[in-house]
C-alpha positions as CSV (number, residue, x, y, z in Angstrom):
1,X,53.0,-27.5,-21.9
2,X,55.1,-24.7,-20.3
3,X,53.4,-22.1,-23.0
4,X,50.0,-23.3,-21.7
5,X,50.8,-22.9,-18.0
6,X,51.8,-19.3,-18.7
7,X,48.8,-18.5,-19.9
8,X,46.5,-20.0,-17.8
9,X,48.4,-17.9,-14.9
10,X,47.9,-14.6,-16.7
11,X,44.8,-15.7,-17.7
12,X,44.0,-15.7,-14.0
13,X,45.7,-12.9,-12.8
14,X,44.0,-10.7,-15.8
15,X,40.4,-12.1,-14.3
16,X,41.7,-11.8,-10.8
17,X,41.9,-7.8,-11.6
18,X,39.2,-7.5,-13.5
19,X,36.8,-8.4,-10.4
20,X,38.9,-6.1,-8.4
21,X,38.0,-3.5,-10.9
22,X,34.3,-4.4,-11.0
23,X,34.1,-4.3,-7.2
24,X,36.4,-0.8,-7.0
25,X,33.4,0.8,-9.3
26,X,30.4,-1.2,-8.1
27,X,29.8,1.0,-5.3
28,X,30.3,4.4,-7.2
29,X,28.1,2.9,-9.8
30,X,25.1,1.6,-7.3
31,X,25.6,5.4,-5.4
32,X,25.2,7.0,-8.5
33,X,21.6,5.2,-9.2
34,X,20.9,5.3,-5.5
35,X,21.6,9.3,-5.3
36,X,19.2,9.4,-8.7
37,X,16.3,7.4,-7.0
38,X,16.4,9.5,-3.6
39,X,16.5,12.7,-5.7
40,X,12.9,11.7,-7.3
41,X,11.8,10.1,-4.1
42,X,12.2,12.5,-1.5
43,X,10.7,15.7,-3.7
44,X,7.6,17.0,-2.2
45,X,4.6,16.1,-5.1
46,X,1.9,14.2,-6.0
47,X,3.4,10.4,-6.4
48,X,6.7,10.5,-4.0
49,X,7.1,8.5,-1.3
50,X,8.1,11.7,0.8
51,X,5.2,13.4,-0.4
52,X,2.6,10.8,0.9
53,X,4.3,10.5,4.1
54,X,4.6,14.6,5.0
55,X,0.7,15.0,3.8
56,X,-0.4,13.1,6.8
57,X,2.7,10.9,9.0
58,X,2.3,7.7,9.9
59,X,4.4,7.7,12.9
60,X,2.4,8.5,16.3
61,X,3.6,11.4,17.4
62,X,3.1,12.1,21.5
63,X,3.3,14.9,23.8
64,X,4.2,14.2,27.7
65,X,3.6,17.0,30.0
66,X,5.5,17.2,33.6
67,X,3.5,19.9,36.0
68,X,5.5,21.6,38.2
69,X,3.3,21.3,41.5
70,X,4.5,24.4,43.8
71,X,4.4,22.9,47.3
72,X,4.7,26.2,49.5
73,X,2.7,28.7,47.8
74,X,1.7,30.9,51.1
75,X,6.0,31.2,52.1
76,X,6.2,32.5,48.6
77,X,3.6,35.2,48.8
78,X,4.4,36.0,53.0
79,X,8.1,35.5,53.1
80,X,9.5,35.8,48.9
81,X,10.9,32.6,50.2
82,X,12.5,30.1,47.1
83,X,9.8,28.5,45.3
84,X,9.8,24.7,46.2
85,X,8.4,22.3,43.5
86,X,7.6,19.2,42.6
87,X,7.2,17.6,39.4
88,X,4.3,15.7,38.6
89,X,3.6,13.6,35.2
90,X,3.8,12.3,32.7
91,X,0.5,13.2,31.3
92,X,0.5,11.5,27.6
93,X,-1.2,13.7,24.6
94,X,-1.3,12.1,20.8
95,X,-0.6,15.3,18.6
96,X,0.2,16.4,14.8
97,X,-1.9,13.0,13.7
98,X,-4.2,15.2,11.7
99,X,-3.3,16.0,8.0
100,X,-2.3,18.9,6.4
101,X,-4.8,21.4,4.7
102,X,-4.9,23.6,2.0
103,X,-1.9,22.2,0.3
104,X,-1.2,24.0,-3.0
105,X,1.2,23.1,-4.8
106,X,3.2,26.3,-7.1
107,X,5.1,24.5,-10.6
108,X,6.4,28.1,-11.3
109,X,8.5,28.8,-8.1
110,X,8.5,24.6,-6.7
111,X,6.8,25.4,-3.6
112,X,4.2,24.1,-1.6
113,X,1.8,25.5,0.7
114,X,-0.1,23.8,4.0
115,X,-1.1,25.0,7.0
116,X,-0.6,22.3,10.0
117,X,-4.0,21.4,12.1
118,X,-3.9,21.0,15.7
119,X,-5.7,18.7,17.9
120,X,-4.7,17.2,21.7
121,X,-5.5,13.7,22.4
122,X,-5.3,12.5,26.1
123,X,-4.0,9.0,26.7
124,X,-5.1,7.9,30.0
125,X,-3.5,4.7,29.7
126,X,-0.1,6.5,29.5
127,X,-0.9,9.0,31.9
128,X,-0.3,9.2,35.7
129,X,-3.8,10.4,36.1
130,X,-6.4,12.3,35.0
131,X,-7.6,15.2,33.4
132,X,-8.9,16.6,36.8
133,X,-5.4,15.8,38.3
134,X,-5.1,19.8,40.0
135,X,-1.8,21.3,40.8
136,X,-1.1,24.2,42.5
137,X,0.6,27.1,39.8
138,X,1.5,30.8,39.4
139,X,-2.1,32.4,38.5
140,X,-1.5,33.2,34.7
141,X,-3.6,36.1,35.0
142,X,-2.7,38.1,38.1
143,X,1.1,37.3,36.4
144,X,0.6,38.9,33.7
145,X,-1.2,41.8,34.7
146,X,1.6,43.2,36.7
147,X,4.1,42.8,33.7
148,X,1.5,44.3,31.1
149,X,0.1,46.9,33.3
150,X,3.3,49.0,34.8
151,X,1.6,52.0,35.9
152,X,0.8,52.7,39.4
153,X,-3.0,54.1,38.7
154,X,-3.9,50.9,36.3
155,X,-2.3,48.5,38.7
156,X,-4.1,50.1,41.9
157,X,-7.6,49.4,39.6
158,X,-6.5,46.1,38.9
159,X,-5.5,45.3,42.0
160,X,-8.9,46.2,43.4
161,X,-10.5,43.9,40.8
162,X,-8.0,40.5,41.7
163,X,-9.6,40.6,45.3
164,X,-13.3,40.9,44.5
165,X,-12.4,38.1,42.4
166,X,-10.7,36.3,45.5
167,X,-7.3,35.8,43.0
168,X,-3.6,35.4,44.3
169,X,-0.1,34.5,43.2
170,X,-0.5,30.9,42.9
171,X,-4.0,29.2,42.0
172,X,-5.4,25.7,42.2
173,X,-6.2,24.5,38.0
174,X,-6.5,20.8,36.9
175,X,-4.3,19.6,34.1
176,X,-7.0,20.1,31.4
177,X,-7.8,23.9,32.6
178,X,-3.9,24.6,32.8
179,X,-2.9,23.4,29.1
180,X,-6.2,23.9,27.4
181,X,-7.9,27.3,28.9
182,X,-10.4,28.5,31.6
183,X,-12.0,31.4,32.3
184,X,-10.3,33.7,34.2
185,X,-12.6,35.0,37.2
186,X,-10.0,38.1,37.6
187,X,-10.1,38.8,34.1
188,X,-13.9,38.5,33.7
189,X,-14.5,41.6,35.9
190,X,-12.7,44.1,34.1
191,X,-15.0,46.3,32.0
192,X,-13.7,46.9,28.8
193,X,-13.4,44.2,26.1
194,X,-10.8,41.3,26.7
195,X,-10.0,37.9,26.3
196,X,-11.8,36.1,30.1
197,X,-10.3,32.7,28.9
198,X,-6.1,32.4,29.9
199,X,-4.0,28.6,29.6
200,X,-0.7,27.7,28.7
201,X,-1.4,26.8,25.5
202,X,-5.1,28.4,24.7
203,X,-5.8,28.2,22.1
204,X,-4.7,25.3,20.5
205,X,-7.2,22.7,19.9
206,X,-9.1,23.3,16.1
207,X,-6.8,25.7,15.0
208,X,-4.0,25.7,12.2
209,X,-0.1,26.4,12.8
210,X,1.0,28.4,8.8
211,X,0.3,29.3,6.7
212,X,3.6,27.5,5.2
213,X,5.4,27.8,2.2
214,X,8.1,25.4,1.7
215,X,10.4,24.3,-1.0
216,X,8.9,21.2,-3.0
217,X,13.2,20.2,-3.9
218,X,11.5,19.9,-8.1
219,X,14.3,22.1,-9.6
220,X,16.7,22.4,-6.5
221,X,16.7,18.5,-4.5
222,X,19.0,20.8,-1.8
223,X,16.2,22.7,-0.8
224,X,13.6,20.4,-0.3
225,X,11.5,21.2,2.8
226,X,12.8,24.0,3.3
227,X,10.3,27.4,4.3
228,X,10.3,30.0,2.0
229,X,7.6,31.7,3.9
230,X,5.7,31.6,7.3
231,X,2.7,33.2,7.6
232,X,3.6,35.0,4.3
233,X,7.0,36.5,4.9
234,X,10.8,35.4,5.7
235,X,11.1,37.0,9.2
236,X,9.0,37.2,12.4
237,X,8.9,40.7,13.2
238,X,10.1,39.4,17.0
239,X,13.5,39.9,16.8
240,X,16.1,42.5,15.8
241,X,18.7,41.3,13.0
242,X,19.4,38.3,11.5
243,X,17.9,36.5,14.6
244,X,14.3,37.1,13.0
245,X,15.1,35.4,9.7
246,X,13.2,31.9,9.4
247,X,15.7,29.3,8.8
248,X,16.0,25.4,7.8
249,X,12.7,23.0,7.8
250,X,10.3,22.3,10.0
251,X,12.3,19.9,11.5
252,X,10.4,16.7,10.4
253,X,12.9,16.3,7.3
254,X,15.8,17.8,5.3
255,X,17.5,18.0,2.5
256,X,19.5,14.5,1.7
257,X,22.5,13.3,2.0
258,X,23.4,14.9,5.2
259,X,27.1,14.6,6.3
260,X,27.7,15.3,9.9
261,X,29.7,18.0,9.8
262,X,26.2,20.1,8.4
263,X,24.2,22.6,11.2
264,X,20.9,21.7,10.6
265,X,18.5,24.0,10.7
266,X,15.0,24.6,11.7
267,X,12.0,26.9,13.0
268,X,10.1,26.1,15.8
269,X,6.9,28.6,15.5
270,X,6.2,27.6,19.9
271,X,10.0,29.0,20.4
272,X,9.3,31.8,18.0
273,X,12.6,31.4,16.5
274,X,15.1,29.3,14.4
275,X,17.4,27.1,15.9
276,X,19.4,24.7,15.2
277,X,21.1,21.3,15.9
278,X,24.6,20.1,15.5
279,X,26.0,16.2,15.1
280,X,26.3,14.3,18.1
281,X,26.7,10.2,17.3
282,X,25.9,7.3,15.0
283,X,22.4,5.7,16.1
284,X,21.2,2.3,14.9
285,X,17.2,2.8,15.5
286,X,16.0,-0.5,14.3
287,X,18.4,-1.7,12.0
288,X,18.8,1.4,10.5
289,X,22.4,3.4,11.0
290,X,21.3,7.3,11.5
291,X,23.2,9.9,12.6
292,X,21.7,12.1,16.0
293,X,21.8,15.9,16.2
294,X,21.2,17.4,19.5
295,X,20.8,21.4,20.3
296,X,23.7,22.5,21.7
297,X,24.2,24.5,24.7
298,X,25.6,27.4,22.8
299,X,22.4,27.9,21.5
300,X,20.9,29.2,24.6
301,X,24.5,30.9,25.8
302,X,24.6,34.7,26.5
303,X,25.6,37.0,23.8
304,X,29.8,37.0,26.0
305,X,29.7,33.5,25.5
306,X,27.8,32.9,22.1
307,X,27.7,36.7,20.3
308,X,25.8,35.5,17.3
309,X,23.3,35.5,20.6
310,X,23.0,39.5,21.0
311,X,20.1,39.5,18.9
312,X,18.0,37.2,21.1
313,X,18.6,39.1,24.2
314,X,16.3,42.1,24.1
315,X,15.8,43.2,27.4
316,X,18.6,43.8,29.7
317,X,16.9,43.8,33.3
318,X,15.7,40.4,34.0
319,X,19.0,38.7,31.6
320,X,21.2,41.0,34.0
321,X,22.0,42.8,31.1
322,X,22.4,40.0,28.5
323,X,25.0,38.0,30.9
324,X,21.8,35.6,32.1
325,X,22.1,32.7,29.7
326,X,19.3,28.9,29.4
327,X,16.3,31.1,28.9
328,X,14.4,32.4,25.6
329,X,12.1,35.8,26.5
330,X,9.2,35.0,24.3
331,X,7.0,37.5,25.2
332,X,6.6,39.5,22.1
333,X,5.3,36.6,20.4
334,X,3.1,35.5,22.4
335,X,0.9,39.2,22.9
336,X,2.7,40.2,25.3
337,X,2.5,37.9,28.4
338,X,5.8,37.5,30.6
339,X,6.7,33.9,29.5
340,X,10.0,32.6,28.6
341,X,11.8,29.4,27.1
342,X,14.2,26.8,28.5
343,X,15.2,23.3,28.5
344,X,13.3,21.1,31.2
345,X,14.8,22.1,34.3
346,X,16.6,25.1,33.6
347,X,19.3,22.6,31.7
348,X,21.9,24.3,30.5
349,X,21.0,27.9,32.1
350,X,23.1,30.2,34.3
351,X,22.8,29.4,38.4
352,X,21.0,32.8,38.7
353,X,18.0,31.4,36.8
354,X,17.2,28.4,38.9
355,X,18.8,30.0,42.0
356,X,15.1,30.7,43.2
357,X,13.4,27.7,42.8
358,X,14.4,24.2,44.7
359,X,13.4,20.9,43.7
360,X,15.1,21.2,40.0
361,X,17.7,18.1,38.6
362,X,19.1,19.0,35.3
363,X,20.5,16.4,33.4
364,X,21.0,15.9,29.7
365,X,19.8,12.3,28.6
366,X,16.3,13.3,30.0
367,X,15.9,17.1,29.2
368,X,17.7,18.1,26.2
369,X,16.5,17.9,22.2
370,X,17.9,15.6,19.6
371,X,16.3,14.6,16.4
372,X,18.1,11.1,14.6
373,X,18.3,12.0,10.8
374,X,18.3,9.2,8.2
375,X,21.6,10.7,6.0
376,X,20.7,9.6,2.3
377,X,17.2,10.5,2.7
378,X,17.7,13.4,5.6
379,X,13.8,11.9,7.1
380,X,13.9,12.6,11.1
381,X,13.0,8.8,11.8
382,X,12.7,9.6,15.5
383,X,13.1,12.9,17.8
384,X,12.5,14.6,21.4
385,X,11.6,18.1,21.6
386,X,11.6,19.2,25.2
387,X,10.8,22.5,26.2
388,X,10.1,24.2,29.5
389,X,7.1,26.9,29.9
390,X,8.4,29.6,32.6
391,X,6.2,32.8,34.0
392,X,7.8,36.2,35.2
393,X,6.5,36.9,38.4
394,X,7.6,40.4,39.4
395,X,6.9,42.4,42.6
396,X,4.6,45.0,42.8
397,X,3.8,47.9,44.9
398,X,0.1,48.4,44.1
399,X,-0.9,44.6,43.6
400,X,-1.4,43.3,46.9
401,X,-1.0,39.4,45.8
402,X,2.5,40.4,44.8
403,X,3.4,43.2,47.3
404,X,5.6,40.8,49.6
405,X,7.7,39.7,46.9
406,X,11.5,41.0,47.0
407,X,12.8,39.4,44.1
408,X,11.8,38.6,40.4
409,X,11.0,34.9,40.1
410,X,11.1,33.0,37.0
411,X,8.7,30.2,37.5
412,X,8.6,26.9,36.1
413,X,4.9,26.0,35.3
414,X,5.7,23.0,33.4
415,X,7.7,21.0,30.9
416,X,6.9,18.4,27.8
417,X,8.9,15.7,25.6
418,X,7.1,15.4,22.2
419,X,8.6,12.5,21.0
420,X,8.1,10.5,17.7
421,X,9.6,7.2,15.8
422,X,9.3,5.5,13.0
423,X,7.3,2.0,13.3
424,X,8.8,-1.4,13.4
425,X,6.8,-2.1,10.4
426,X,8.0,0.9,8.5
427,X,11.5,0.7,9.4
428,X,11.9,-2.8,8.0
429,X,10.1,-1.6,4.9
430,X,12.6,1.7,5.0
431,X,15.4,-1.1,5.6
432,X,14.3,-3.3,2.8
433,X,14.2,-0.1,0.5
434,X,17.0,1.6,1.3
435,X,19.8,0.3,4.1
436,X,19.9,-3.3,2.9
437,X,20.4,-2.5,-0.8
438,X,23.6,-0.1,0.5
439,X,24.5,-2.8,2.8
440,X,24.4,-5.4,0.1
441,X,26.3,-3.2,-2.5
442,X,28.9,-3.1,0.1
443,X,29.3,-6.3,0.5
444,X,29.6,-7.2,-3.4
445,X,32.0,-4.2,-3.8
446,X,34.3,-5.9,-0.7
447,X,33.8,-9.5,-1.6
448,X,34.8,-9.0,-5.7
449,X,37.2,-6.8,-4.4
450,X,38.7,-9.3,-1.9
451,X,38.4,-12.1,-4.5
452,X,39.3,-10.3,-7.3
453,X,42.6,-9.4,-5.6
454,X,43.5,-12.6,-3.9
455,X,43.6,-14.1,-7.0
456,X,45.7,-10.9,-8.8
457,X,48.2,-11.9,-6.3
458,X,47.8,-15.5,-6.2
459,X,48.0,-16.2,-10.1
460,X,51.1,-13.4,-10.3
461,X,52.8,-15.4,-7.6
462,X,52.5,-18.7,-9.0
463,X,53.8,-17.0,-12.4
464,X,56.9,-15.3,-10.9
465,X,58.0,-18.6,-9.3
466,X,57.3,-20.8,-12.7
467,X,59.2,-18.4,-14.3
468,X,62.1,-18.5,-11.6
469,X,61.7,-22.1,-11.9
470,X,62.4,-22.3,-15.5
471,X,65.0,-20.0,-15.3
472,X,66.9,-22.2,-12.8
473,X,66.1,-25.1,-14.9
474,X,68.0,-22.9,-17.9
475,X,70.9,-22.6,-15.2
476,X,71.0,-26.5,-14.4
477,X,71.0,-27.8,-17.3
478,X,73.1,-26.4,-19.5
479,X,75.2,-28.3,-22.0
480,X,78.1,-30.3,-19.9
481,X,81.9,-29.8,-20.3
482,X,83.8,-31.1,-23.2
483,X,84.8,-33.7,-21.0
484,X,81.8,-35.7,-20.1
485,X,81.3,-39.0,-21.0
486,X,79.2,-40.3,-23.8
487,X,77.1,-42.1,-21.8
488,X,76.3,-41.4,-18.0
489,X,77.7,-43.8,-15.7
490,X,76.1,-45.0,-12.9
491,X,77.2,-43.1,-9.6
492,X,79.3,-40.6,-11.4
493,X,79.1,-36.8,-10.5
494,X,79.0,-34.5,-13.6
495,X,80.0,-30.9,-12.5
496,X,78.9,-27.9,-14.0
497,X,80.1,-24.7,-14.0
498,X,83.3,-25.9,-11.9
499,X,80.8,-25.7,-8.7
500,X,81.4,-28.8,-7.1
501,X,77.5,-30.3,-5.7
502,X,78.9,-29.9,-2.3
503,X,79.3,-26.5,-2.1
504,X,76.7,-23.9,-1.1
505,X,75.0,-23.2,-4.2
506,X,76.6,-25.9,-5.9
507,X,74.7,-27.4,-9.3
508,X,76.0,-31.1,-10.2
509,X,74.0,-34.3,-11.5
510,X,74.5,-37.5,-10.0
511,X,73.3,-40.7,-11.2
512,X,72.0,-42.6,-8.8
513,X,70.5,-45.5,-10.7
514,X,71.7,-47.8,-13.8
515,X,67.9,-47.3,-15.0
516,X,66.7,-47.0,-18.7
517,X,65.9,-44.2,-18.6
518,X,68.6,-43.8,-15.5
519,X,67.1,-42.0,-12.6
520,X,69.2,-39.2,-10.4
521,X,69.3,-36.6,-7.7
522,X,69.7,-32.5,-8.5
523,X,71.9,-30.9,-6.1
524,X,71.3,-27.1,-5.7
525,X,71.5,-24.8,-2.3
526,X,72.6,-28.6,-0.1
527,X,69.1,-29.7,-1.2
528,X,68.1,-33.0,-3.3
529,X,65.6,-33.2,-5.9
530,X,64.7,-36.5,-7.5
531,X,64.6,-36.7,-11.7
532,X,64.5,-38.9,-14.2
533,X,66.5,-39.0,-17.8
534,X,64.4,-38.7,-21.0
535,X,66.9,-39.7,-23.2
536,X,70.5,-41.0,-23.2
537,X,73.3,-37.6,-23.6
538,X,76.0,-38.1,-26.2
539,X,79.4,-35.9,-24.9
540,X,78.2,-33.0,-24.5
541,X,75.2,-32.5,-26.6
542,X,72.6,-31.6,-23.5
543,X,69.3,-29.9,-23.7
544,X,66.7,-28.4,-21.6
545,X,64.1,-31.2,-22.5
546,X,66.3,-33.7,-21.2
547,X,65.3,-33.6,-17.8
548,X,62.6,-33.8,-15.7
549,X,62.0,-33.8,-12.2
550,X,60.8,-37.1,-10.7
């Protein structure tokens, strides 16, 4: 009987650890096929899950526009006073919901080529107002003209050209001529060839952002999404140095498995520049943990506070000689015209930026970018971009519209939160697909684990104090002296070991009744444990079978 309670107790220590084991290499195990089926998954060709989704997304993707309506235009042009504004919006624009074209696909160098279509979708319903809504604004044209046109002679012919054509500093546009285009009744008068029709964004409607040329992640799952090429080549031509290489993804995915301590990467072809975003906090969006990247401020610092910056500053007058810092001069990308990049509000800028314009609050939860990356897939499951369009207005002594000014002024025309996220619907399929089979493989690796321990310990517990039991039962009942009686009498103490039952520690036997078999108490540590006799003891022949406790 002993002999079988041993074993049943390693038995069940030896099962106790085996589930510990199991659970210890469950999760490697279900990671390792889980890496294997993200690896084909996320790879950008015909029959991936990634692949349908990046041909054409399923996630509405909108576009909010803030005007910045400038509320003393004629102090401006009399006095130079600071520019007062007020922000107006949001107007709501669907975007990016057409899919991409011309998509070639290259087995030789796993690429894939696309060029992204663009198409503007007001959403009155989401809108403040209209279409029609006008603001007042810095007139794009006359702006520009002063910047482009330097010389004294050319600006005294265009200035003679901006008042037949009744023009100014600021101009009265609805919301539809401001984004979208109008013509320009300055820039209809002058003679020789050029383009009449001006807007913030004109063109944009029924054109194509690429040609792209990204990474497919067939040979190389690490460089999935990533651009090889934009527009044909690996820089921009905009910038000096390493600042004109194009970096990262588009920003709509990346490479998986992204651990937080990663710089993500990505061009922007409206900043006309990479960038890029560091870790910030875990996100649940929907029952789905991901982790959110925001741009930092660094990214906009001056080259004395950020060096790897230098590159980006290329003119040294209006930055103050590269110590101005929150703005992006974007003019050599965009032909030209004296336009420049921020965060909404001038957020993170230098005071010497926003220093000439009043009506501006800052603040990060509103006005800065973040995108929220699944990790194990690296999908952007939801994001913000939010950018600020500003116009150079400089003085000039031939331009009469500008002739009052004293100072340069960097105006804001307007700013816009593109924002996407994934569906309710598609983030409990995503969940079903990927986050619950992770959660659940977690759960089996901590509950064998848990169990599989417990009872390790448990069954080598009750094993150690069998074992101590049947060692003490050795000790107690050893053969008694010479001396003892044939048979025990009743009430008689039988010492052992010249320890007396009394004393700490003691071991004796007393019997306590004349009982066939005759029934007793152990004595061991002051404590009394009931037995029973199997069989009568002649002198001093004693053994371990003997007794049993009661």
């Amino acid at each position: 009987m002993g002999s079988d309670r041993n074993c049943g107790l390693i038995a069940g220590a030896v099962i106790g650890a085996f589930l510990a084991v199991c659970g210890g290499i469950l999760r490697p195990a279900g990671d390792k096929l889980i890496e294997k089926t993200i690896k084909k998954e996320v790879v950008l060709e015909e029959g991936t899950i990634a692949f349908k989704n990046w041909v054409k997304t399923d996630t509405d993707i909108y576009r909010q526009f803030w005007i910045f309506d400038v509320q003393n235009p004629q102090e401006v042009m009399v006095n130079s006073s600071n520019i007062k504004v007020k922000q107006r919006g949001p107007y709501m624009y669907r975007v990016h919901y057409l899919a991409k074209e011309n998509i070639t696909q290259d087995a030789e160098d796993h690429t894939v080529s696309f060029m992204q279509p663009n198409g503007a979708i007001f959403e009155p319903s989401l809108s403040v107002g209209t279409e029609n809504d006008t603001f007042t604004v810095p007139n794009l044209a006359v702006a520009a003209a002063a910047y482009l046109y330097p010389n004294a002679i050319v600006q005294s012919f265009l200035n003679l050209l901006i008042k037949k054509s009744n023009s100014s500093m600021f101009q009265n546009r609805t919301l539809k001529e401001l984004l979208w285009g109008y013509e320009d009744p300055f820039l209809t008068l002058i003679p020789y060839p050029a383009l009449a029709t001006v807007g913030v964004f004109y063109p944009y409607n029924n054109t194509v952002d690429g040609v792209y040329k990204i990474f497919s992640g067939k040979d190389n799952i690490s460089k999935v999404a990533i651009i090889d090429t934009y527009k044909g080549r690996r820089n921009l031509s905009y910038w000096p140095s390493y600042c004109d290489m194009i970096n990262g993804t588009d920003g709509t995915s990346f490479p998986p498995f992204v651990e937080k301590t990663r710089v993500l990467q990505f061009f922007s072809s409206e900043i006309c520049r990479s960038i890029y975003a560091v870790f910030e906090s875990d996100i649940n969006l929907k029952g789905i943990p991901v982790y959110r990247f925001v741009l930092p401020s660094k990214a906009f610092a001056s080259p004395i506070q950020n060096p790897d910056n230098h590159c980006f500053c290329t003119e040294k007058f209006i930055s103050k000689n590269c110590t101005s810092y929150g703005v992006l001069d974007i003019s050599k990308c965009k032909d030209g015209k004296p336009l420049y990049i921020s965060l909404p509000h001038f957020l993170y800028a230098s005071p010497d930026v926003s220093e000439p314009t009043e009506g501006l609050n800052p603040n990060e939860d509103d006005h800065r970018t973040y995108l929220d990356i699944e990790p194990i897939t690296g999908f952007t499951l939801q994001f913000a971009k939010r950018l600020q369009v500003n116009m150079l207005v400089m003085p000039s002594r031939k331009i009469e519209a500008l002739m009052s000014l004293k100072k340069n002024y960097l105006v804001p025309i307007l700013w816009f939160n593109e924002t996407g996220t994934i569906g309710d619907e598609k983030a409990k399929i995503f969940g079903n697909h990927l986050t619950e089979k992770i959660n659940l493989l977690g759960l089996m690796e901590i509950i064998l684990c848990s169990v599989g321990v417990v009872m390790f310990l448990a069954f080598m517990i009750s094993y150690c104090v069998y074992k101590s039991k049947i060692s003490l039962q050795k000790d107690w009942l050893q053969p008694l002296s010479q001396q003892s009686p044939t048979f025990l009498a009743l009430g008689t103490v039988y010492m052992e070991n010249n320890f007396s039952m009394d004393q700490e520690g003691g071991m004796g036997l007393l019997i306590a009744q004349n009982t066939d078999p005759p029934k007793g108490l152990w004595h061991r540590k002051g404590r009394q444990t009931k037995f029973r006799v199997v069989s009568y003891m002649q002198r001093d022949i004693v053994q371990r079978s003997n007794y049993w406790p009661v």
